[in-house]
Gaussian input, Z-matrix of N, CA and C with variables (Angstrom, degrees):
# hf/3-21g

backbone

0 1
 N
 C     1     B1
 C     2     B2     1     A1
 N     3     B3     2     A2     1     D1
 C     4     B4     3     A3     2     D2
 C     5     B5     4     A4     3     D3
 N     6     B6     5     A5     4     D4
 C     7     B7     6     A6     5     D5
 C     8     B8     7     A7     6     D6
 N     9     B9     8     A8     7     D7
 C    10    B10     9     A9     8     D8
 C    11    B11    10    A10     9     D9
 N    12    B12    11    A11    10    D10
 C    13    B13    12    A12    11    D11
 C    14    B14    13    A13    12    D12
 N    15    B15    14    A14    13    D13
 C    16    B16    15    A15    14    D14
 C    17    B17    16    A16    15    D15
 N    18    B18    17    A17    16    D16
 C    19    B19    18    A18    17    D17
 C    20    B20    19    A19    18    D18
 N    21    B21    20    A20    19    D19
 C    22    B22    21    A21    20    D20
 C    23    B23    22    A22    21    D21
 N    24    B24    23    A23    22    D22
 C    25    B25    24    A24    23    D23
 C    26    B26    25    A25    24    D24
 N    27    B27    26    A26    25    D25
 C    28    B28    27    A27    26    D26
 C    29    B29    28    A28    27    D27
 N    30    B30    29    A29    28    D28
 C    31    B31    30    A30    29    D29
 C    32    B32    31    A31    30    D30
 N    33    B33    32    A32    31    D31
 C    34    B34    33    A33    32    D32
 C    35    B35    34    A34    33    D33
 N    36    B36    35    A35    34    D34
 C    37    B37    36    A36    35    D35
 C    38    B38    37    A37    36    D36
 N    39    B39    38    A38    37    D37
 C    40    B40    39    A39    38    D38
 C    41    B41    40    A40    39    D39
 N    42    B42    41    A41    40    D40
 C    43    B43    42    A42    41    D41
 C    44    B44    43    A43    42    D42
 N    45    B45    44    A44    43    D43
 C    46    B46    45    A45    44    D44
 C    47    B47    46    A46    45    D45
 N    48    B48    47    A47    46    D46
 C    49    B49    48    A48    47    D47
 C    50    B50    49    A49    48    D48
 N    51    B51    50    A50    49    D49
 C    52    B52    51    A51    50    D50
 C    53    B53    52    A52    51    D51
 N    54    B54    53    A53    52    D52
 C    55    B55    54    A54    53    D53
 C    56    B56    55    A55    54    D54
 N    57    B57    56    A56    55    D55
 C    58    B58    57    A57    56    D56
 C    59    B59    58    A58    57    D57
 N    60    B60    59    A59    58    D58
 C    61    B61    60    A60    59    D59
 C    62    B62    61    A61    60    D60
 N    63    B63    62    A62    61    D61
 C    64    B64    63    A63    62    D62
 C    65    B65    64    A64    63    D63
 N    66    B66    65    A65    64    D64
 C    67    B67    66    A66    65    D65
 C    68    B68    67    A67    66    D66
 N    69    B69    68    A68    67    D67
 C    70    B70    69    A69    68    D68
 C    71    B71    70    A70    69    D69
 N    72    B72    71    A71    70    D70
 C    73    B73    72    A72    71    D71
 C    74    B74    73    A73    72    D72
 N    75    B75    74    A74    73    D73
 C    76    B76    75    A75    74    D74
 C    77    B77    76    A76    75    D75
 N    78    B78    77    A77    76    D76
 C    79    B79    78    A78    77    D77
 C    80    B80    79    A79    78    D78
 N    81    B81    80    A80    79    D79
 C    82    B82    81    A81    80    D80
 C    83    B83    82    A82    81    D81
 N    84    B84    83    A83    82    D82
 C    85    B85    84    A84    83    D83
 C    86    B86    85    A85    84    D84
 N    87    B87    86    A86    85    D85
 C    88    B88    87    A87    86    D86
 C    89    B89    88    A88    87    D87
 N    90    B90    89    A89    88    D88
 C    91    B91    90    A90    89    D89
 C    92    B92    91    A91    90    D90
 N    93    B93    92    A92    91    D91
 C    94    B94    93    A93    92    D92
 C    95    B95    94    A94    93    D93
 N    96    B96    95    A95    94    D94
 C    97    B97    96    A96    95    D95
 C    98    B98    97    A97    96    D96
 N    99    B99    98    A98    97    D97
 C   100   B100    99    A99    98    D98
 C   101   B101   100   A100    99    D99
 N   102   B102   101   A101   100   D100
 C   103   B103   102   A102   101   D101
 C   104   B104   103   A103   102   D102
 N   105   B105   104   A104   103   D103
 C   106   B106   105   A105   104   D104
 C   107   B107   106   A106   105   D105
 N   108   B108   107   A107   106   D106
 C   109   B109   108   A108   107   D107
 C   110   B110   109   A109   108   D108
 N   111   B111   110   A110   109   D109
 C   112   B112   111   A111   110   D110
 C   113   B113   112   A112   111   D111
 N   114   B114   113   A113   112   D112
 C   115   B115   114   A114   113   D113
 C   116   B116   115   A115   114   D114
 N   117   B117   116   A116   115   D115
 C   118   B118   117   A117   116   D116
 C   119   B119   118   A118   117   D117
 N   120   B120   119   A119   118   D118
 C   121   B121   120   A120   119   D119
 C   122   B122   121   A121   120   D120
 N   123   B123   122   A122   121   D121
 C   124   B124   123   A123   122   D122
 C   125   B125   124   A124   123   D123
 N   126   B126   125   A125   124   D124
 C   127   B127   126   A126   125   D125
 C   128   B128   127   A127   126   D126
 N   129   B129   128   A128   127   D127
 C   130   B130   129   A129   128   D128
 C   131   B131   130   A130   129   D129
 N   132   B132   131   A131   130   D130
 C   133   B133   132   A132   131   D131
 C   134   B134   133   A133   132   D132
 N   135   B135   134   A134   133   D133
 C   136   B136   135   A135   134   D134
 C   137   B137   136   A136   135   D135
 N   138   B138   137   A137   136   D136
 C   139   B139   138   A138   137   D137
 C   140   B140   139   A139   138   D138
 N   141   B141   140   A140   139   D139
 C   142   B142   141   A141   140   D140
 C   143   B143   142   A142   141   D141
 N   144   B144   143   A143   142   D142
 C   145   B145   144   A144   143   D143
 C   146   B146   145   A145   144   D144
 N   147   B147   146   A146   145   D145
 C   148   B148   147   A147   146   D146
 C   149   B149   148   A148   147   D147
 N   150   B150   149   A149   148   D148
 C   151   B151   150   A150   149   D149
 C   152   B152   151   A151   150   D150
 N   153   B153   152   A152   151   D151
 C   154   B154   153   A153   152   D152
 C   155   B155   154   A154   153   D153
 N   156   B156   155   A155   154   D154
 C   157   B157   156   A156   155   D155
 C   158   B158   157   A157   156   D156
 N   159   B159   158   A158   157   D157
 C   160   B160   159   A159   158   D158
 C   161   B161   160   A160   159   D159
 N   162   B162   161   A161   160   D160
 C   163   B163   162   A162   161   D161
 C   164   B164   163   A163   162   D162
 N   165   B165   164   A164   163   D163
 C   166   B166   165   A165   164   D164
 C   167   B167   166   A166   165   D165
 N   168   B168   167   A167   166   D166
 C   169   B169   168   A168   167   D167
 C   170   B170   169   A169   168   D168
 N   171   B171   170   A170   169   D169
 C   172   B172   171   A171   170   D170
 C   173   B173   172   A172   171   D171
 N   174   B174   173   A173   172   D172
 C   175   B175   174   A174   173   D173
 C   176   B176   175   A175   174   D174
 N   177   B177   176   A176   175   D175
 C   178   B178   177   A177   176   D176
 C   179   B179   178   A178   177   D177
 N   180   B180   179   A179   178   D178
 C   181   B181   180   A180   179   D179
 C   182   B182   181   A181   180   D180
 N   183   B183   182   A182   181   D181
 C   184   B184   183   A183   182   D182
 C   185   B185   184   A184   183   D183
 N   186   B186   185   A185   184   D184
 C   187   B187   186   A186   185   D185
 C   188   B188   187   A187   186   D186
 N   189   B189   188   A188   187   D187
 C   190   B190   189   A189   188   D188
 C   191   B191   190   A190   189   D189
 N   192   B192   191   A191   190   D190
 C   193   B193   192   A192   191   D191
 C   194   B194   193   A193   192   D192
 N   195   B195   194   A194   193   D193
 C   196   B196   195   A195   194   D194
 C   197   B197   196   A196   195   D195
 N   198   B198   197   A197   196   D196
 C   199   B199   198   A198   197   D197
 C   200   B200   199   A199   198   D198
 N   201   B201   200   A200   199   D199
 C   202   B202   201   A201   200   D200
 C   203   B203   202   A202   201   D201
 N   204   B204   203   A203   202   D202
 C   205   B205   204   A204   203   D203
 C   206   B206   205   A205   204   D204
 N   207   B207   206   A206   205   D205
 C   208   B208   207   A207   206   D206
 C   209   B209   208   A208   207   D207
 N   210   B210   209   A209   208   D208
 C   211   B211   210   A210   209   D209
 C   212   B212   211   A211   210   D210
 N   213   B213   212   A212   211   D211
 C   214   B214   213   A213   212   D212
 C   215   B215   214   A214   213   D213
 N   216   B216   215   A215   214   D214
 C   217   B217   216   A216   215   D215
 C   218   B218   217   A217   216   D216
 N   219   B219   218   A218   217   D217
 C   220   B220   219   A219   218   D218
 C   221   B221   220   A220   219   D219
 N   222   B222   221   A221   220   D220
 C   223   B223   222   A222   221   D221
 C   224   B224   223   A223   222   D222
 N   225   B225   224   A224   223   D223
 C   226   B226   225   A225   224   D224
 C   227   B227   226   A226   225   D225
 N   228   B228   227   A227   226   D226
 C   229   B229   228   A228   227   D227
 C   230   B230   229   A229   228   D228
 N   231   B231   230   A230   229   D229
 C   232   B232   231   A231   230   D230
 C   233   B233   232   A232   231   D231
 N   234   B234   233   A233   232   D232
 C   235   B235   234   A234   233   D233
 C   236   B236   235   A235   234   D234
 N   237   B237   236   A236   235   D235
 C   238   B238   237   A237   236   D236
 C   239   B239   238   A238   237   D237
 N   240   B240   239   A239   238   D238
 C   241   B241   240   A240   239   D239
 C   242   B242   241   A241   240   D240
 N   243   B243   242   A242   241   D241
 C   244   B244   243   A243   242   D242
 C   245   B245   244   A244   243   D243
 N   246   B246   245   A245   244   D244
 C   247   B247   246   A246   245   D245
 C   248   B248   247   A247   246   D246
 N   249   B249   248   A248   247   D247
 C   250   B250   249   A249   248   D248
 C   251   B251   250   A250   249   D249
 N   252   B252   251   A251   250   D250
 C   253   B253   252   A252   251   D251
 C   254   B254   253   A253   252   D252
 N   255   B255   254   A254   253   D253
 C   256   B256   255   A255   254   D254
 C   257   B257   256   A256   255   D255
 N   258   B258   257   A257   256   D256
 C   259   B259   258   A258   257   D257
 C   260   B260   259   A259   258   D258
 N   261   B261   260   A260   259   D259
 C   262   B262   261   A261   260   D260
 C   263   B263   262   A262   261   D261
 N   264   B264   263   A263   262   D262
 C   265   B265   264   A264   263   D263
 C   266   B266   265   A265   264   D264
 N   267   B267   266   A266   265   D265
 C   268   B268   267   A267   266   D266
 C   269   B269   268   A268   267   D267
 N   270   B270   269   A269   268   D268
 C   271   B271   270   A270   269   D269
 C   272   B272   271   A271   270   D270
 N   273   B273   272   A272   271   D271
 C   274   B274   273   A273   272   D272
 C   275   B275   274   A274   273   D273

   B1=1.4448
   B2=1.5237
   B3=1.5528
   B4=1.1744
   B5=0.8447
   B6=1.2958
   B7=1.5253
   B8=1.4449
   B9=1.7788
   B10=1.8313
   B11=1.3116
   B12=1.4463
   B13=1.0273
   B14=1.4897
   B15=1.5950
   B16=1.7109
   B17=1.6405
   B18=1.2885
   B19=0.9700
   B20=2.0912
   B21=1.6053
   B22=1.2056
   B23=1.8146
   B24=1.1557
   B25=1.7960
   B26=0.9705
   B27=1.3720
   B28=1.3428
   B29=1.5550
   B30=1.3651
   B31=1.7323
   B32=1.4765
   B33=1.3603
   B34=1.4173
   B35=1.4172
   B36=1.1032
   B37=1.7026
   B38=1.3120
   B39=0.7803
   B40=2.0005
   B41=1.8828
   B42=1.3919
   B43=1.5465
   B44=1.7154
   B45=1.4374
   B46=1.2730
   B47=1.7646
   B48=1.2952
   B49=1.8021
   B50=1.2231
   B51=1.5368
   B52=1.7075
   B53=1.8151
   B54=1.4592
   B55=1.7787
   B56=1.2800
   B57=0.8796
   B58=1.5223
   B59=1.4959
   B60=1.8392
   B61=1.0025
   B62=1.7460
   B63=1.5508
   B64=1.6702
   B65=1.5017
   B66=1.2419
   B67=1.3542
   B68=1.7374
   B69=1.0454
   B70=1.5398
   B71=1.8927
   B72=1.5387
   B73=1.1969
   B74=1.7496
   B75=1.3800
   B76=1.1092
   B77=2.1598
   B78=1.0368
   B79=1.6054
   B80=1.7114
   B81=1.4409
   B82=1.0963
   B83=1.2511
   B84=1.2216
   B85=2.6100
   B86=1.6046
   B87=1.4081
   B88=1.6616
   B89=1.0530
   B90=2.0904
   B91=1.5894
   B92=1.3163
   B93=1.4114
   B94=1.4342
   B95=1.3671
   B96=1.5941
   B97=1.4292
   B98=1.6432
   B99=1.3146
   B100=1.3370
   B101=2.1960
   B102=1.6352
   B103=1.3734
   B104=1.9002
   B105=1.6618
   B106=1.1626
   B107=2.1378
   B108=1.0351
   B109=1.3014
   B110=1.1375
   B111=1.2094
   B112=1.2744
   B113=1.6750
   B114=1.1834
   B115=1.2922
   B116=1.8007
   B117=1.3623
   B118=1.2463
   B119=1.6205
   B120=1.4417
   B121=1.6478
   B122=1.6764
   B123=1.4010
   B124=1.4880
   B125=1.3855
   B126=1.0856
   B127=1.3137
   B128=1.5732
   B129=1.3335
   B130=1.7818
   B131=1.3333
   B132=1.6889
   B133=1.6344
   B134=1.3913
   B135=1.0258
   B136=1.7573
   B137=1.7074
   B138=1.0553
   B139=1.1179
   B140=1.4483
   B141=1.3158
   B142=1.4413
   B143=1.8958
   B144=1.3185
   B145=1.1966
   B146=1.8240
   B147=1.9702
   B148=1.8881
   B149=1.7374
   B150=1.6721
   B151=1.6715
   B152=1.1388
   B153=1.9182
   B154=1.7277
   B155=1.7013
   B156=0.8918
   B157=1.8721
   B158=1.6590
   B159=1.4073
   B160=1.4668
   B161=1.2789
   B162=1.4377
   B163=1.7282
   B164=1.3276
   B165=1.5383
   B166=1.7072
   B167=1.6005
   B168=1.2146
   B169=1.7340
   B170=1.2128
   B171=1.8095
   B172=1.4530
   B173=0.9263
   B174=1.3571
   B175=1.4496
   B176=2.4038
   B177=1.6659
   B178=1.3768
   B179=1.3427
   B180=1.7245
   B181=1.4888
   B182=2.0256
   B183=1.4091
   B184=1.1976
   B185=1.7950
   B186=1.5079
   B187=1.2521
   B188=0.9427
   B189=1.6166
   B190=1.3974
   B191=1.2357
   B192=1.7807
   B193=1.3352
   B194=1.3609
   B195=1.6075
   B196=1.3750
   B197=2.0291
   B198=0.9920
   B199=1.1829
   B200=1.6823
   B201=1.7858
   B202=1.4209
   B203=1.6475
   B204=1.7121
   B205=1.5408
   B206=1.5503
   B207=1.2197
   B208=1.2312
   B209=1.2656
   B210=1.3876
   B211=1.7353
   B212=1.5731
   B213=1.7402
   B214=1.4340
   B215=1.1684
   B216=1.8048
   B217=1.2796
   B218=2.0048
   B219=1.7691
   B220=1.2451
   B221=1.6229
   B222=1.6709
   B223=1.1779
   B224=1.8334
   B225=1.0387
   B226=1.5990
   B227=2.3979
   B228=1.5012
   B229=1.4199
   B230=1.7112
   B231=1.9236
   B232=1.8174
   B233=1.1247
   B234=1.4430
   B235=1.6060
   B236=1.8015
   B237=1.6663
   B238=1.5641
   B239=1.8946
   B240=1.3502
   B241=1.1674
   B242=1.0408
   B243=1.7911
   B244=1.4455
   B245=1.8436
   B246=1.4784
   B247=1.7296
   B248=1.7750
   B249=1.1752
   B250=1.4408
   B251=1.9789
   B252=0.6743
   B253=1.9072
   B254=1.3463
   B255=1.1872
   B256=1.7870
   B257=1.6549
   B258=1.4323
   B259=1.2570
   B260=1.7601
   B261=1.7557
   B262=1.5659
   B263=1.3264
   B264=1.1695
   B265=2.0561
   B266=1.4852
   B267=1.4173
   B268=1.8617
   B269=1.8590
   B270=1.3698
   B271=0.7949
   B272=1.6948
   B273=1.4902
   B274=1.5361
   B275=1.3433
   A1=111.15
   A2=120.30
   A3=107.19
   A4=135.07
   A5=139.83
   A6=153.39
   A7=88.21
   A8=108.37
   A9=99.27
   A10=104.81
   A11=144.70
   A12=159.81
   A13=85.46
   A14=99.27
   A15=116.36
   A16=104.86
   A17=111.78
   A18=109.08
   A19=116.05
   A20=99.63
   A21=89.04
   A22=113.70
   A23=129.80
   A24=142.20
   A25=107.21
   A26=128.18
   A27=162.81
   A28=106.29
   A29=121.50
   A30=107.11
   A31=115.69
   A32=127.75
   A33=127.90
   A34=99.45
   A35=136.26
   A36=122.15
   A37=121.65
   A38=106.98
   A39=132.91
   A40=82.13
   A41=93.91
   A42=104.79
   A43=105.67
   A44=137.58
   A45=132.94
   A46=107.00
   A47=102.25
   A48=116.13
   A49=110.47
   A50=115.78
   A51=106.65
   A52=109.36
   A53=119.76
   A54=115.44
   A55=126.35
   A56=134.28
   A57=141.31
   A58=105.67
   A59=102.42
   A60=117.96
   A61=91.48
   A62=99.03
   A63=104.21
   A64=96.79
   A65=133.44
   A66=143.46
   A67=100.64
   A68=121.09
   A69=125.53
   A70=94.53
   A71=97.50
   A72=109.74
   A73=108.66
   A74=140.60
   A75=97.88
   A76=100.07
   A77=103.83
   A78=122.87
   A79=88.61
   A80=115.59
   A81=144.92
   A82=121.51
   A83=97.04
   A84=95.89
   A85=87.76
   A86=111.26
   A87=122.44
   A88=97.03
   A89=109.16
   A90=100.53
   A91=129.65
   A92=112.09
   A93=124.76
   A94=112.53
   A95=134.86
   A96=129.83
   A97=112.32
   A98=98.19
   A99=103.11
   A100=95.62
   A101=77.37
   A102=95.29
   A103=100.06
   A104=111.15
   A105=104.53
   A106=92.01
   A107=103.08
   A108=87.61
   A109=134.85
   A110=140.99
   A111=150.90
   A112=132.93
   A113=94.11
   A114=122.30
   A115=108.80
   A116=127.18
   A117=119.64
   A118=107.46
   A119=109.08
   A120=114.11
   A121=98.60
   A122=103.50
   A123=112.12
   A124=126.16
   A125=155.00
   A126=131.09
   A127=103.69
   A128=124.98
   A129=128.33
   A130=88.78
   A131=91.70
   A132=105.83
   A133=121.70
   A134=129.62
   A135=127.91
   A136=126.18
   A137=123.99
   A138=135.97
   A139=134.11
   A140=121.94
   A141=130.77
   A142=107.76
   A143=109.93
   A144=100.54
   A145=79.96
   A146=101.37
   A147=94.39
   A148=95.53
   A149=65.09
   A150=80.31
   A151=98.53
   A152=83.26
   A153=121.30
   A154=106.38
   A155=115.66
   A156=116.34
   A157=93.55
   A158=100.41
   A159=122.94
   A160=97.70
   A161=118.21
   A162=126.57
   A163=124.75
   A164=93.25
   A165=111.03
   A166=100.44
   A167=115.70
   A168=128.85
   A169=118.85
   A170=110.03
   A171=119.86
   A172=121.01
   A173=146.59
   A174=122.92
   A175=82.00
   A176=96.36
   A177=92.15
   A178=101.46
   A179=111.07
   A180=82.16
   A181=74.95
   A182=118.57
   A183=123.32
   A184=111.55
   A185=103.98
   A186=100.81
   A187=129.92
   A188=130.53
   A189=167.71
   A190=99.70
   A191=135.44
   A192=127.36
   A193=89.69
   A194=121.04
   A195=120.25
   A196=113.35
   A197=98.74
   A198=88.36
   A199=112.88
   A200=110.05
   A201=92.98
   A202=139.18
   A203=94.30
   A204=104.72
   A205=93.88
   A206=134.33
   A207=120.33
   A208=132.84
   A209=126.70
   A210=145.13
   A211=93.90
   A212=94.83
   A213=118.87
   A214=124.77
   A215=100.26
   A216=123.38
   A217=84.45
   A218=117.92
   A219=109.28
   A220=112.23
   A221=111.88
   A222=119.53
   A223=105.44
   A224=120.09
   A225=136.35
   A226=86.56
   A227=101.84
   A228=94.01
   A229=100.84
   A230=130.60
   A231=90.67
   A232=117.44
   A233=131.96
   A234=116.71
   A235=104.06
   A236=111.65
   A237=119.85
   A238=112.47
   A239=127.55
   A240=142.51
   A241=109.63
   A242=121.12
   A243=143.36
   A244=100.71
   A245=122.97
   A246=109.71
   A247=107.67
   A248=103.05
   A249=96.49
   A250=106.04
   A251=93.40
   A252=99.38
   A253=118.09
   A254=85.54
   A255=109.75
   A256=124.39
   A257=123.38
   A258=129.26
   A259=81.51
   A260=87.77
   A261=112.67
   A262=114.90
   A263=116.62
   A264=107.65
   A265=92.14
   A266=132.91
   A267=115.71
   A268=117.25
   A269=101.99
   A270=124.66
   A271=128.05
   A272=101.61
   A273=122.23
   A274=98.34
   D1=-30.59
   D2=161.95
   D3=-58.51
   D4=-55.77
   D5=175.49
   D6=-19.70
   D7=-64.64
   D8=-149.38
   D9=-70.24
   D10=-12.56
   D11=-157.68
   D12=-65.33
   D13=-78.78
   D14=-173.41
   D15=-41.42
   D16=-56.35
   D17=-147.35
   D18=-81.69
   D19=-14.08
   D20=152.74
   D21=-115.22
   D22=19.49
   D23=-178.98
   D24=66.94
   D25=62.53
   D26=107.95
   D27=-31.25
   D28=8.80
   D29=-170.08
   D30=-49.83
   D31=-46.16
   D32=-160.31
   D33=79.10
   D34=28.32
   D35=142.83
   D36=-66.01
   D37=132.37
   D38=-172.50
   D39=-59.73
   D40=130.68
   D41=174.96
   D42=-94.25
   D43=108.30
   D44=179.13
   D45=-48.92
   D46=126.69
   D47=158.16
   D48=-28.44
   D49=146.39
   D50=161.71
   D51=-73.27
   D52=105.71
   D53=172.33
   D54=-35.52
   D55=134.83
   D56=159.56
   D57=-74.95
   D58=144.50
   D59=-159.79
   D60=-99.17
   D61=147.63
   D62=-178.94
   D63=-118.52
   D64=153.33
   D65=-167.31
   D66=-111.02
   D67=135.95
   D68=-178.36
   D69=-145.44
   D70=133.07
   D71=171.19
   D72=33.98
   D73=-126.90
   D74=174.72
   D75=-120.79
   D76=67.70
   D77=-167.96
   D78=-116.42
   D79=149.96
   D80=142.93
   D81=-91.66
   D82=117.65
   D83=-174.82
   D84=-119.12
   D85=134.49
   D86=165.69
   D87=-139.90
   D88=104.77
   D89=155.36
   D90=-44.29
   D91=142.02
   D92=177.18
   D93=-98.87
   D94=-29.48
   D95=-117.80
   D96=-61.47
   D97=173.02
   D98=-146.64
   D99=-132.81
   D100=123.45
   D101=-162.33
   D102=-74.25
   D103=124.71
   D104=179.00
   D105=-136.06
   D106=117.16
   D107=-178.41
   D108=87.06
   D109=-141.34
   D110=123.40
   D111=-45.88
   D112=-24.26
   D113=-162.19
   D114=-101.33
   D115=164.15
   D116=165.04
   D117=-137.26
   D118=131.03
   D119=-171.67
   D120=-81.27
   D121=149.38
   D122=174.94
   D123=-51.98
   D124=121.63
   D125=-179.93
   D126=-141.96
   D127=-171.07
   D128=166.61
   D129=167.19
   D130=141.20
   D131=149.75
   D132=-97.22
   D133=91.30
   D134=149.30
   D135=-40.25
   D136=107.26
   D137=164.24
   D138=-120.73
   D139=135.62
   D140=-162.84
   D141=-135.92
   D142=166.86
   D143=-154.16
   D144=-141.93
   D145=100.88
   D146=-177.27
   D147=-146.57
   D148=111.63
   D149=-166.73
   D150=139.27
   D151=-153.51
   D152=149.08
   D153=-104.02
   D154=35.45
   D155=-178.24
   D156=-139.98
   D157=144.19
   D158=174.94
   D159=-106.73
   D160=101.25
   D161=150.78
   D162=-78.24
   D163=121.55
   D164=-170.66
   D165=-108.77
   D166=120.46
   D167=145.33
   D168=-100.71
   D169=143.06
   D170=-179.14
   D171=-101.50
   D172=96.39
   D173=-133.71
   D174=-122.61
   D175=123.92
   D176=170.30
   D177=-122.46
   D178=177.57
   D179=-177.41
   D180=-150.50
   D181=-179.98
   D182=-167.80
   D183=-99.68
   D184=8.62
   D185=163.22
   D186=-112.88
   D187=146.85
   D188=-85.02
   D189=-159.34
   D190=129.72
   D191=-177.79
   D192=-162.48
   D193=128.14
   D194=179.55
   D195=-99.41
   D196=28.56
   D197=153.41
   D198=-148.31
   D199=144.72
   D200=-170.68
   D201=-94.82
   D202=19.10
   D203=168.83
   D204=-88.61
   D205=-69.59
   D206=179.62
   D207=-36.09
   D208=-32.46
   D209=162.28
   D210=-28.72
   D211=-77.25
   D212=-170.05
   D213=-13.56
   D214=-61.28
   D215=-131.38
   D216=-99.43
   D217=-31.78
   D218=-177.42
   D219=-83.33
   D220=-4.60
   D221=179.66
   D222=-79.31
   D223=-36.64
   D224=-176.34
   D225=-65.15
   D226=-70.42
   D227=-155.88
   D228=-72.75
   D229=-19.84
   D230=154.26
   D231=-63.41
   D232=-33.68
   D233=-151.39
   D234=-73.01
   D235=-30.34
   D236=167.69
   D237=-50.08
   D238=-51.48
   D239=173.28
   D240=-47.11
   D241=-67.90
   D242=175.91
   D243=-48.73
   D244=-38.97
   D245=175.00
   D246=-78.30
   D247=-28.70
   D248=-173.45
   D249=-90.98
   D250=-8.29
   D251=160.27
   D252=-68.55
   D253=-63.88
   D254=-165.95
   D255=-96.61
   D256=-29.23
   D257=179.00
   D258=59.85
   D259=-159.73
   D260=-177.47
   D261=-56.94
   D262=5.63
   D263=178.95
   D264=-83.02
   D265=-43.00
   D266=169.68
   D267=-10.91
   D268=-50.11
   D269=-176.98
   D270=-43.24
   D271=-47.61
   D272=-161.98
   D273=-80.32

């Protein structure tokens, strides 16, 4: 039964929730992370609202976390670091 699993994507990988977006200063952060493996890569969307245009950054990063509340939750505190680094140059 495995085989056919694979072989038509039948995997049984846990499909990630759609994230809720958390508001920081006046930034929108929505973990993204990104299922590779076992593992889940860091990811978040940052979004800000300057103007009349909604600026979106994708912020990924090269670390690896096997569980996906924790992903989440380290994807929320780089993208917090990454606004307080950078302000609006994310942006450029």
């Amino acid at each position: 039964m495995s085989f056919l699993k694979k072989l038509f994507g039948g995997s049984g990988a846990e499909t990630p929730a759609k994230a809720t977006a958390e508001s920081y200063k006046d930034y929108s952060i929505t973990p993204t992370p990104i299922r590779e493996g076992t593992a889940y890569r860091v990811s978040a969307r940052i979004e800000k609202q300057i103007d009349d245009e909604t600026k979106i950054h994708t912020l990924v990063r090269a670390d690896t976390i096997g569980d996906l509340s924790q992903a989440e939750a380290t994807s929320i505190a780089k993208a917090k670091q990454m606004i307080d680094e950078q302000g609006d140059r994310i942006f450029r």
